[in-house]
C-alpha positions in Angstrom: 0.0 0.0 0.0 1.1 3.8 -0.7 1.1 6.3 1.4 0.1 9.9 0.4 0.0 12.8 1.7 -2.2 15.7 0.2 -0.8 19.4 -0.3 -3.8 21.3 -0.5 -7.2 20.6 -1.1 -9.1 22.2 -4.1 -11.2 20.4 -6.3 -8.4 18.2 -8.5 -6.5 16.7 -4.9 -10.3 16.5 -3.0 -11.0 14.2 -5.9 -7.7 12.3 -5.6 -8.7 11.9 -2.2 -12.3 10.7 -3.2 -10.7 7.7 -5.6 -7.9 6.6 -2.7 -10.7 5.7 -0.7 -12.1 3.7 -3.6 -8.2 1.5 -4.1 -7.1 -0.5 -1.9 -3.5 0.4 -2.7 -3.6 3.6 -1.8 -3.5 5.6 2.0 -4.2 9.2 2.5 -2.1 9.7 5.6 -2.2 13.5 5.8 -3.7 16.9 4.0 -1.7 19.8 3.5 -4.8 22.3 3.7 -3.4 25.7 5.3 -6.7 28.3 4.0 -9.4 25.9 4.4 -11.4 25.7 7.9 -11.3 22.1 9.2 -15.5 22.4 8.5 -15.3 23.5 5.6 -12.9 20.7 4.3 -15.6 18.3 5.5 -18.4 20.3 3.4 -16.2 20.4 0.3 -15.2 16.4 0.2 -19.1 15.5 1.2 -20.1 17.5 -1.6 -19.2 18.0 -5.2 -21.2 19.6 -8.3 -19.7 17.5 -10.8 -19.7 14.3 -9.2 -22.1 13.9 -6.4 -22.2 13.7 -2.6 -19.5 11.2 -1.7 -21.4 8.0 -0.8 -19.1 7.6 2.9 -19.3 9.3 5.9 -17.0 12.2 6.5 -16.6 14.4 9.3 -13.8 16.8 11.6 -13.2 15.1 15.0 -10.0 16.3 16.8 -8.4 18.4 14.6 -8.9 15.5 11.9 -10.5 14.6 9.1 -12.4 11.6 9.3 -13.5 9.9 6.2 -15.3 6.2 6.5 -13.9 5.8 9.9 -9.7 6.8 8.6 -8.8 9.6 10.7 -6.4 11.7 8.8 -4.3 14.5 9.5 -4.6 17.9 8.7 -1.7 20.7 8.7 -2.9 24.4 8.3 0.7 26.0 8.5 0.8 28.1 5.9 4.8 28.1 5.3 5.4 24.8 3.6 8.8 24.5 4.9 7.4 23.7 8.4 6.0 20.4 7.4 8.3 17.8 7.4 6.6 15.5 5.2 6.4 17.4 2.2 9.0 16.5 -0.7 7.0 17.3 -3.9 4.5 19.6 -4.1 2.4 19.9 -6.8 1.4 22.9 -8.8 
């Protein structure tokens, strides 16, 4: 299984996110979403105009996102270099 983490979440990585919760081979380990209220993240991947309300459950419980039970985690600094995890960001 791969592990990915998320930088950012606009509408192209929200529906990344939406098909690694339809593979088995991939694991959404952490979001990158620095503008984006925690409750607003969970309105956005619950709710798309192009391809429907996302048939799991999703919802913010500590500081997380929750999505069909995966708690996953969310980092809101806004200086990139702060996270450790991120190697390749994508523009």
């Amino acid at each position: 299984m791969v592990k990915v983490r998320v930088n950012g979440f606009g509408h192209i990585r929200r529906l990344i996110t939406r098909a690694a919760f339809n593979s088995s081979e991939v694991d959404i380990v952490a979001i990158s979403g620095s503008f984006i209220d925690i409750n607003y993240m969970v309105y956005m991947f619950q709710y798309n105009s192009t391809h429907g309300r996302f048939p799991g459950t999703v919802k913010a419980e500590n500081r997380k996102l929750v999505i069909n039970g995966k708690s996953i985690t969310i980092f809101q600094d806004q200086d990139l270099a702060n996270i450790k995890w991120v190697m390749l960001v994508l523009r």
